[in-house]
Backbone bond lengths (Angstrom), bond angles and torsions (degrees), N, CA, C in turn:
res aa  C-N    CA-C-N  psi(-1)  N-CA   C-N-CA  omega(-1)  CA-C   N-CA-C  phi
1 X - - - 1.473 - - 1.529 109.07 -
2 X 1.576 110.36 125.07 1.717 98.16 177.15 1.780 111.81 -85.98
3 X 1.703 85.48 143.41 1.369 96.63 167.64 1.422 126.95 -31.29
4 X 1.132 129.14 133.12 1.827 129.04 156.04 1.753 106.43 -43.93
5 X 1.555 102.17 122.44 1.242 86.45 147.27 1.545 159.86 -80.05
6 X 1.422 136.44 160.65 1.353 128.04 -165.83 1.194 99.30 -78.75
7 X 1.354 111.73 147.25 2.112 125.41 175.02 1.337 96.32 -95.17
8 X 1.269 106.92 114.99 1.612 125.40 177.94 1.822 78.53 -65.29
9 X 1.402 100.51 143.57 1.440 119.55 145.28 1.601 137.44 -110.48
10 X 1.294 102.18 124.09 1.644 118.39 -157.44 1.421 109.10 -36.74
11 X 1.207 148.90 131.94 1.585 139.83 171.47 1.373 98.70 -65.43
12 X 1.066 120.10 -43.73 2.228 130.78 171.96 1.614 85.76 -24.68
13 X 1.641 117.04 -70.04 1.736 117.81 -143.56 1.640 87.23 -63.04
14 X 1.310 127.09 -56.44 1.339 127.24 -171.99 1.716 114.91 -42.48
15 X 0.994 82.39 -71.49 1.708 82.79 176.52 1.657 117.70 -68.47
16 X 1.168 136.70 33.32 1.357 129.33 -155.61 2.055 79.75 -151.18
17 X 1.351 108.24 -57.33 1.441 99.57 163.50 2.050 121.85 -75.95
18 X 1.010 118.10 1.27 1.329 95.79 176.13 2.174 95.38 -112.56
19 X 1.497 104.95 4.74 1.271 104.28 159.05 1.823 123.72 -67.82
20 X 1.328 95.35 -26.70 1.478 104.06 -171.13 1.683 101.26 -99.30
21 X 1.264 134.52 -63.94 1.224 122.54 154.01 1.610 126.38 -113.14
22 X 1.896 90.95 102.62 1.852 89.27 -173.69 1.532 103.72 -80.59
23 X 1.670 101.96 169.56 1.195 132.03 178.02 1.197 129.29 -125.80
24 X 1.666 130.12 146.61 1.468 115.34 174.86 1.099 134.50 -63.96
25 X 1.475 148.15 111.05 1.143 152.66 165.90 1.451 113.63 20.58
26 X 1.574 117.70 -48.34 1.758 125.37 175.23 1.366 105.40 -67.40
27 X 1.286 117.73 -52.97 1.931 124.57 174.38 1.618 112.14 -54.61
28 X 1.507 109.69 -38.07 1.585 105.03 165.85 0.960 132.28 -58.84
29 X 1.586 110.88 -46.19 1.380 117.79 -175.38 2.016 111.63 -70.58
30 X 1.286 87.83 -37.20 1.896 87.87 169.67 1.744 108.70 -54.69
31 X 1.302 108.11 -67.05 1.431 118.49 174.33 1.603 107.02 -29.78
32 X 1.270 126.27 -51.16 1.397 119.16 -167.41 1.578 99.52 -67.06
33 X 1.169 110.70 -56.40 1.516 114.55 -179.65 0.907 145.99 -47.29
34 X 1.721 117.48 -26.50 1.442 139.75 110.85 1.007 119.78 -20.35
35 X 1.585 133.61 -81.44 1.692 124.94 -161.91 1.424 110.53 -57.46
36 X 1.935 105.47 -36.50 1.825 89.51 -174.24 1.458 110.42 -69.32
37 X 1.556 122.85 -19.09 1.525 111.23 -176.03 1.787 99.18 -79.99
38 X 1.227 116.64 -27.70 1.335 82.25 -165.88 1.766 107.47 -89.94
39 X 1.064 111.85 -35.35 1.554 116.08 145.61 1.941 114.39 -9.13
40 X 1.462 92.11 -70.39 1.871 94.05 166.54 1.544 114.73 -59.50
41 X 1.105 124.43 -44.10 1.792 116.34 -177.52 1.020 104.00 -89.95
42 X 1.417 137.88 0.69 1.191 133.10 153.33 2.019 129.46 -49.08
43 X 1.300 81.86 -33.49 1.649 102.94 -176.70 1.299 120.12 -87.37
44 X 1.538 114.74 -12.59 1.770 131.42 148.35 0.840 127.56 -87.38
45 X 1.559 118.09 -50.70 1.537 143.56 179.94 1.523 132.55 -123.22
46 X 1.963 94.02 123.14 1.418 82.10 173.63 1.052 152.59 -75.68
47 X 1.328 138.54 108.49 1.642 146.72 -133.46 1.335 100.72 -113.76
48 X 1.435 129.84 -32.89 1.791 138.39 -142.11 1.635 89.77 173.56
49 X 1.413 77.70 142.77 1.636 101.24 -179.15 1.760 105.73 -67.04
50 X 1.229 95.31 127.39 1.557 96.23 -166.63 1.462 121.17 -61.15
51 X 1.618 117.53 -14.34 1.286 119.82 -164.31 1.868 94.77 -82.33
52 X 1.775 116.61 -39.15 1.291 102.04 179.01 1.482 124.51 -79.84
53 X 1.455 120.77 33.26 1.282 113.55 178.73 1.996 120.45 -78.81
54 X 1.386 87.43 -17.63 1.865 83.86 163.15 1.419 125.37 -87.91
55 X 1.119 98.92 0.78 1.702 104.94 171.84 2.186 106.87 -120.16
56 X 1.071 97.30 15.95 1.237 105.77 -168.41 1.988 99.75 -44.38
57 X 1.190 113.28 -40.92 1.894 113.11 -177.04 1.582 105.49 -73.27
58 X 1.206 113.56 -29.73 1.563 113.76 -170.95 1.908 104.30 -89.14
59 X 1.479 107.54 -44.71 1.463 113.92 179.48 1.669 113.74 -67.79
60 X 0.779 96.92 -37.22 1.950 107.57 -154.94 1.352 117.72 -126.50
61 X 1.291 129.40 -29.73 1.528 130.22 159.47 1.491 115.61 -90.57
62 X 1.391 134.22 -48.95 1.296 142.92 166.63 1.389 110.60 -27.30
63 X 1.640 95.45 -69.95 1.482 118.73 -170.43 2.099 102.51 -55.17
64 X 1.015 108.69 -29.27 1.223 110.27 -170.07 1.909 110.55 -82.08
65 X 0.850 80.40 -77.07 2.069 104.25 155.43 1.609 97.96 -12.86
66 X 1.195 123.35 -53.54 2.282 132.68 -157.90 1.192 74.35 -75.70
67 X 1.440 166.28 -24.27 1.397 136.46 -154.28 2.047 104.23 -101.45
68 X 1.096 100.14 -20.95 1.519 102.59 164.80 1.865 112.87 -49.12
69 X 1.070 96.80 -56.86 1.576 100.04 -178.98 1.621 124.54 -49.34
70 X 1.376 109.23 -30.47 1.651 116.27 -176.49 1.179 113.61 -81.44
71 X 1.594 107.07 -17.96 1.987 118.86 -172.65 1.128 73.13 -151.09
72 X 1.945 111.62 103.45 1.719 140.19 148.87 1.460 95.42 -56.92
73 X 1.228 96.04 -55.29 1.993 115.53 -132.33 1.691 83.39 -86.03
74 X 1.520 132.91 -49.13 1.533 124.48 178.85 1.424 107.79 -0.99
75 X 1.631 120.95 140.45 1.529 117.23 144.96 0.980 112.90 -107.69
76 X 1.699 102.29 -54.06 1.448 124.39 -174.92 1.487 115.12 -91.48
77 X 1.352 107.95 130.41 1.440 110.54 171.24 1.646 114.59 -128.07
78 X 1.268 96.62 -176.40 1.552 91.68 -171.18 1.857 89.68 -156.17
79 X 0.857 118.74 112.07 1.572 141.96 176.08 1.950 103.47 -90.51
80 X 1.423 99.14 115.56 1.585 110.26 -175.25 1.928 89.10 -91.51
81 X 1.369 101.11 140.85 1.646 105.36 -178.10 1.764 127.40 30.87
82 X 1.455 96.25 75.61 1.477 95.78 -174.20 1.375 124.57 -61.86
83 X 1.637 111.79 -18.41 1.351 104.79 -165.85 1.558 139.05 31.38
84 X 1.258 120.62 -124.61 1.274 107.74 161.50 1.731 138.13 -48.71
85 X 1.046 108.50 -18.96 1.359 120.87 -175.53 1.483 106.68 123.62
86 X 0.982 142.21 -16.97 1.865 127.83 -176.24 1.562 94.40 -94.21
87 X 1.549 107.59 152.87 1.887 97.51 -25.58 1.493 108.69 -95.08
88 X 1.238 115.82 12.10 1.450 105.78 170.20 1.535 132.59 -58.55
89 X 1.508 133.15 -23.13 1.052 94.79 163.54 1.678 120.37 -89.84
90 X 1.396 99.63 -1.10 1.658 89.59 -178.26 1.536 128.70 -67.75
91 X 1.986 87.47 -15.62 1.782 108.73 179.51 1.672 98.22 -77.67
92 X 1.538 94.65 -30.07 2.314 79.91 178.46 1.645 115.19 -49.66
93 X 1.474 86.06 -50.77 1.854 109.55 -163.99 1.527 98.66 -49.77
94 X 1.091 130.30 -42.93 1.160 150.59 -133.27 1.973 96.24 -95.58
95 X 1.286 89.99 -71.72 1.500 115.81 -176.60 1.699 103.01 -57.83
96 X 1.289 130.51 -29.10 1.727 140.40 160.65 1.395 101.98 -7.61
97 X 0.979 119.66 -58.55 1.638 134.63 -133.33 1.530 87.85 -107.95
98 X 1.696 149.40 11.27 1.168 156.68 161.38 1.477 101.82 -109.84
99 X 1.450 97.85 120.97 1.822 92.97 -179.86 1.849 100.93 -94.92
100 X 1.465 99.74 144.93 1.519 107.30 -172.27 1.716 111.06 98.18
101 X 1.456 122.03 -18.11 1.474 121.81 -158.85 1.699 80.05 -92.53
102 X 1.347 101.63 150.57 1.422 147.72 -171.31 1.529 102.93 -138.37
103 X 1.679 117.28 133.41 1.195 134.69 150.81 1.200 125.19 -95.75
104 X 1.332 158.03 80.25 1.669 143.70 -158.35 1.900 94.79 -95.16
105 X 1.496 88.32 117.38 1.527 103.53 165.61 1.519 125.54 -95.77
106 X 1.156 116.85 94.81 1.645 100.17 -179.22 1.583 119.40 -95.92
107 X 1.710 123.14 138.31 1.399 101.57 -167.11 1.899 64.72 -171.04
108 X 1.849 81.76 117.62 1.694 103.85 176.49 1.720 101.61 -58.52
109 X 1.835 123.69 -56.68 1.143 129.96 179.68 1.281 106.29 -16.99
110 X 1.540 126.22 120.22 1.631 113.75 154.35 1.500 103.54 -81.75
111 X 1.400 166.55 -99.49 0.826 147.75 -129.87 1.785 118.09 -53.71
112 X 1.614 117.41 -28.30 1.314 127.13 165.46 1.612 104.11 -52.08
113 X 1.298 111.06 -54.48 2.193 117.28 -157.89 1.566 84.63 -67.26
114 X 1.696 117.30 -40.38 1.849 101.53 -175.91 1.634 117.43 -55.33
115 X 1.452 92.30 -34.99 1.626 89.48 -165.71 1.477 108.56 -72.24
116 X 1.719 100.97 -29.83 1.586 102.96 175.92 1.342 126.06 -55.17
117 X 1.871 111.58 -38.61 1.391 119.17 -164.34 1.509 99.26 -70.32
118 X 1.660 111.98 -30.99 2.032 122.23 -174.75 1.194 93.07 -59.24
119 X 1.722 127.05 -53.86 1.837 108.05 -167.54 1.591 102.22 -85.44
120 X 1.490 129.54 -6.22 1.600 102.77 151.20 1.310 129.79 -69.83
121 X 1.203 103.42 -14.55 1.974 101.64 -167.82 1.627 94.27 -99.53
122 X 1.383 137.77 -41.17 1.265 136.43 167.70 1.497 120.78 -46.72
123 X 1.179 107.37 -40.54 1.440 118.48 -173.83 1.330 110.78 -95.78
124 X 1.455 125.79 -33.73 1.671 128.83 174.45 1.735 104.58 67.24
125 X 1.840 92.02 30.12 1.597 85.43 164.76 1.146 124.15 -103.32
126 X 1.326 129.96 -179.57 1.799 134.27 -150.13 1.382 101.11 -96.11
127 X 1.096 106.08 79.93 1.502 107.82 166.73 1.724 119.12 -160.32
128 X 1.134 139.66 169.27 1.396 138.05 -154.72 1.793 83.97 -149.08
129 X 1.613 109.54 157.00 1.280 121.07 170.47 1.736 127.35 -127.62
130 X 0.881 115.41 124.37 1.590 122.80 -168.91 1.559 101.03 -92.94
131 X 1.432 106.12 134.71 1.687 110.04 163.11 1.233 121.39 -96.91
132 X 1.452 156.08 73.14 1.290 148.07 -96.60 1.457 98.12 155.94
133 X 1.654 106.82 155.08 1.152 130.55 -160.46 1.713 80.73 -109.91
134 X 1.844 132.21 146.97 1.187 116.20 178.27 1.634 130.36 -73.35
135 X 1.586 93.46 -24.18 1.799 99.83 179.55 1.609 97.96 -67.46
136 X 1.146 118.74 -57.84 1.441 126.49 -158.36 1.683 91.06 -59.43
137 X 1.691 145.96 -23.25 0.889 111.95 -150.63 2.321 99.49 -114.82
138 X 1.706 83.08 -12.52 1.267 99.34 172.55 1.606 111.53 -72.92
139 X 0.997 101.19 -7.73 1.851 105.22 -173.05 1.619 101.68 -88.87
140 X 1.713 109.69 -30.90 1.298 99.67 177.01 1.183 116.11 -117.20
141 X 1.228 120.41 51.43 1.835 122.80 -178.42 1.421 85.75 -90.89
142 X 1.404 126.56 148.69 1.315 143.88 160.41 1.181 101.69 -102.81
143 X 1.648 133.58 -74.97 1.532 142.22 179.69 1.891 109.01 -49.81
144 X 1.488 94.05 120.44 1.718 99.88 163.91 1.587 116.67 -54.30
145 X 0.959 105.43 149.03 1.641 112.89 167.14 1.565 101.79 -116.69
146 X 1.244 97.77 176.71 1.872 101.75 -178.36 1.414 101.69 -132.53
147 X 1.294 138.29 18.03 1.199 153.31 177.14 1.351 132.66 178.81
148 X 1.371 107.57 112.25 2.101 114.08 162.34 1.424 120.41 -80.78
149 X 1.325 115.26 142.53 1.160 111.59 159.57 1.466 107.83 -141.74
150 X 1.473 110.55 -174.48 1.452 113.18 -171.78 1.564 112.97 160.28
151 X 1.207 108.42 140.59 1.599 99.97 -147.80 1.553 89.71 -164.17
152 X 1.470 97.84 111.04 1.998 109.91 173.90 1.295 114.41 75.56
153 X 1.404 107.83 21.01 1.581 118.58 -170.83 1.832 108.27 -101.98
154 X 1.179 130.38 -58.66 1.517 141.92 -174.18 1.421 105.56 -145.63
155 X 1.239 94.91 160.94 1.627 100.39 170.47 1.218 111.68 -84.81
156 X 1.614 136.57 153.53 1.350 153.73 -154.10 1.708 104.88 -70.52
157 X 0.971 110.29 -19.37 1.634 98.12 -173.14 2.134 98.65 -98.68
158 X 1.339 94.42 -22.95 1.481 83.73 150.87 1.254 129.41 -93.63
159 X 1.404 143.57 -25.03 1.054 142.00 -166.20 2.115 102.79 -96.66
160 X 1.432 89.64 6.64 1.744 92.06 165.30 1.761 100.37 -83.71
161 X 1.241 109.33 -54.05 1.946 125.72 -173.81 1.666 80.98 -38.85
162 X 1.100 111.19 -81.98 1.603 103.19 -173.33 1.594 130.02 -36.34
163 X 1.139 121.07 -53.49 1.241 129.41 179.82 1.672 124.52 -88.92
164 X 1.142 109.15 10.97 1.517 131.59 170.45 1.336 127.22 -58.30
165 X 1.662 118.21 -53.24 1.057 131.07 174.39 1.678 106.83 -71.31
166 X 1.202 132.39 -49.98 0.952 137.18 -169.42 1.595 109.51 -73.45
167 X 1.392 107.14 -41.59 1.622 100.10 -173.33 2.148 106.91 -71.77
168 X 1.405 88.50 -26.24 1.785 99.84 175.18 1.680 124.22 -58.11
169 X 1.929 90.17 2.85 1.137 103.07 -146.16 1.725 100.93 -119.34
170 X 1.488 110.17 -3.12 1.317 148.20 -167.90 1.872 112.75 77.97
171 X 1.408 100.53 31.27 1.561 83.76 168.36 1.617 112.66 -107.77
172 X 1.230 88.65 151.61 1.604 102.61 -177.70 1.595 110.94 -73.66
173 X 1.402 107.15 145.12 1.944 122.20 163.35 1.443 106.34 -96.27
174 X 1.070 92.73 144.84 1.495 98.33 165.60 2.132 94.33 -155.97
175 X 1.367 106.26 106.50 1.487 128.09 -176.65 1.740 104.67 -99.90
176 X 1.209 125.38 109.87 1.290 139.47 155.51 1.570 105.70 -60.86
177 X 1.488 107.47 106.58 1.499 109.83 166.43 1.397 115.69 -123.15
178 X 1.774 112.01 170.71 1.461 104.23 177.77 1.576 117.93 -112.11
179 X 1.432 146.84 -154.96 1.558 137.16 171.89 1.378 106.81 -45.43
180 X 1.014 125.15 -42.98 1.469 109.94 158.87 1.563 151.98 -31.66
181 X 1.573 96.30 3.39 1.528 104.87 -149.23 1.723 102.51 -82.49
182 X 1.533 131.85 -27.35 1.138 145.40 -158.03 2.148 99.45 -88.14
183 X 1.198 94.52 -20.94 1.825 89.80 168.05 1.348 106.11 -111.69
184 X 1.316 109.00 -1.50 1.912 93.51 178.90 2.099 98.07 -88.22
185 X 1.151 110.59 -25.38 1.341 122.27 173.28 1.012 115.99 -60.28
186 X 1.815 115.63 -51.60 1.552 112.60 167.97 1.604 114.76 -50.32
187 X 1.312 102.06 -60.12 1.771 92.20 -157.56 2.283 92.76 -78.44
188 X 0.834 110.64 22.18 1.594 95.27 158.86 1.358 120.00 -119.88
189 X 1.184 111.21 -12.39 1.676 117.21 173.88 1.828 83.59 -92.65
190 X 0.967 123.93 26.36 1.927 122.60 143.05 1.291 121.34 -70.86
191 X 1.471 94.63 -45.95 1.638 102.96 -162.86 1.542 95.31 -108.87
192 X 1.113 143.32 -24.59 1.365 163.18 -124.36 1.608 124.96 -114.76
193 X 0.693 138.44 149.14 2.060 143.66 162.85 1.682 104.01 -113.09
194 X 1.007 142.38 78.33 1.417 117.50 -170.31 1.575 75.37 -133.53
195 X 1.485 103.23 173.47 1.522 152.03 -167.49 1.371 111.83 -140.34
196 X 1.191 131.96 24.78 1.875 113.25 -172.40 1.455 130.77 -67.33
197 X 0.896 102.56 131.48 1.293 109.27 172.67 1.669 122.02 -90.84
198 X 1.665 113.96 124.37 1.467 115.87 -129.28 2.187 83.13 -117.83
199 X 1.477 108.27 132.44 1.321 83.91 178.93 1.616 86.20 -138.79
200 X 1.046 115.70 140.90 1.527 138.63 163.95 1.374 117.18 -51.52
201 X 1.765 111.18 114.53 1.180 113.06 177.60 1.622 132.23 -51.84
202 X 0.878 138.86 127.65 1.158 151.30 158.98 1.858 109.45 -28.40
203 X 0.823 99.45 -65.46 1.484 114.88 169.81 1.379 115.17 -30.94
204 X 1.235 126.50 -22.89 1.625 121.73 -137.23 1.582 146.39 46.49
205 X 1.271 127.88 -171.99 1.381 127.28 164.30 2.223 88.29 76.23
206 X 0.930 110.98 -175.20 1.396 127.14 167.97 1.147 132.15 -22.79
207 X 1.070 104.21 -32.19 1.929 121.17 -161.92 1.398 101.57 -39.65
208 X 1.329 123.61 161.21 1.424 139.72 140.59 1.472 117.43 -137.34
209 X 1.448 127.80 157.21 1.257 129.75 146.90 1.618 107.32 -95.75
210 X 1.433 131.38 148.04 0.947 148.26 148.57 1.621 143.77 -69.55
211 X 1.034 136.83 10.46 1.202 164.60 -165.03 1.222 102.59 -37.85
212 X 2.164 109.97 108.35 1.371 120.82 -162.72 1.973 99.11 -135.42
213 X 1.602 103.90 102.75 1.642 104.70 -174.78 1.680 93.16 -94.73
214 X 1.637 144.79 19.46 1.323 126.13 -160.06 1.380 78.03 177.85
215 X 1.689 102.29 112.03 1.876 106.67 154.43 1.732 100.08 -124.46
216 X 1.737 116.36 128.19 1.547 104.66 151.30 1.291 102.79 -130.26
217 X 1.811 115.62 167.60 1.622 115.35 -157.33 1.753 92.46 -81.94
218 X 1.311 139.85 169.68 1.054 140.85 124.12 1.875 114.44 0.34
């Protein structure tokens, strides 16, 4: 049986996403090293919806990249269901170039956390990977983080239950959502106390970030 072939990715998407959030030359070169591996497990495994793989720098790294700006000061982060890597490993690659910064990826998938641990060791960016379910692993974090993220993983009134203890704890959310974002708000300010502050992707099309400094339950 012949192999699948690889989806060349456009140099246009590359340069069109590091127009909107550029990077230093060391963060690029990680970034590249990333897309060709996941590009390769792409053709076994599904990592990313296959239709956005020609926009893969503008859809999925870009979009990931805008969350640096809301948390300057972030070291430590902690990425709820990394799956493919957005945006946590792009925050490792990224975060490299901060000595002391840590990325914690958690993603129950074992064949997903393998592919994750391949673009940490390829890329030599700052981040570590957890095999773990997220409640079960938020129950046993000892070390603070100073930022969550999580993006295509649960809907917001669950992924508050998760990030509750920790944000109570002064760490910041920051939730990648899509046009959807104005009913996932309704039904979590059900159970919820939040305040977010909602900022428009960079990227275009739908996007939102969610930006949550204060969660209490109902």
């Amino acid at each position: 049986m012949a192999k699948p072939a690889l989806v060349s990715i456009p140099a246009s998407d590359k340069a069109a996403a590091l127009a909107l959030t550029p990077v230093s030359r060391e963060t690029g070169a990680r970034l590249d090293r990333y897309v060709d591996l996941l590009v390769q497990w792409q053709a076994k495994t599904n990592l990313i919806a296959p239709s956005t793989l020609p926009q893969l720098w503008t859809r999925h790294v870009s979009d990931s990249l805008q969350l640096l700006d809301l948390a300057p000061n972030a070291r430590r982060w902690l990425d709820f269901g990394s799956g493919g890597g957005f945006p946590g490993v792009v925050l490792a690659c990224a975060m490299a170039e901060h000595e002391g910064a840590n990325v914690q990826l958690v993603e129950r998938n074992a064949k997903k956390a393998a592919f994750l641990r391949e673009a940490l060791r390829v890329t030599g960016a700052a981040g570590s990977v957890v095999l773990a379910d997220i409640g079960d692993y938020v129950d046993s974090l000892q070390t603070p983080v100073d930022c969550i993220t999580a993006r295509a993983v649960a809907p917001l009134h669950m992924l508050l239950g998760f990030a509750a203890p920790l944000v109570q704890q002064g760490t910041k959310a920051l939730f990648l959502k899509g046009q959807d974002v104005e009913a996932e708000l309704t039904e979590a300010t059900k159970y919820w106390n939040i305040e977010p502050l909602l900022h428009p992707s960079r990227t275009g099309g739908h996007g939102w970030i969610v930006e949550l400094n204060a969660i209490e339950r109902r």
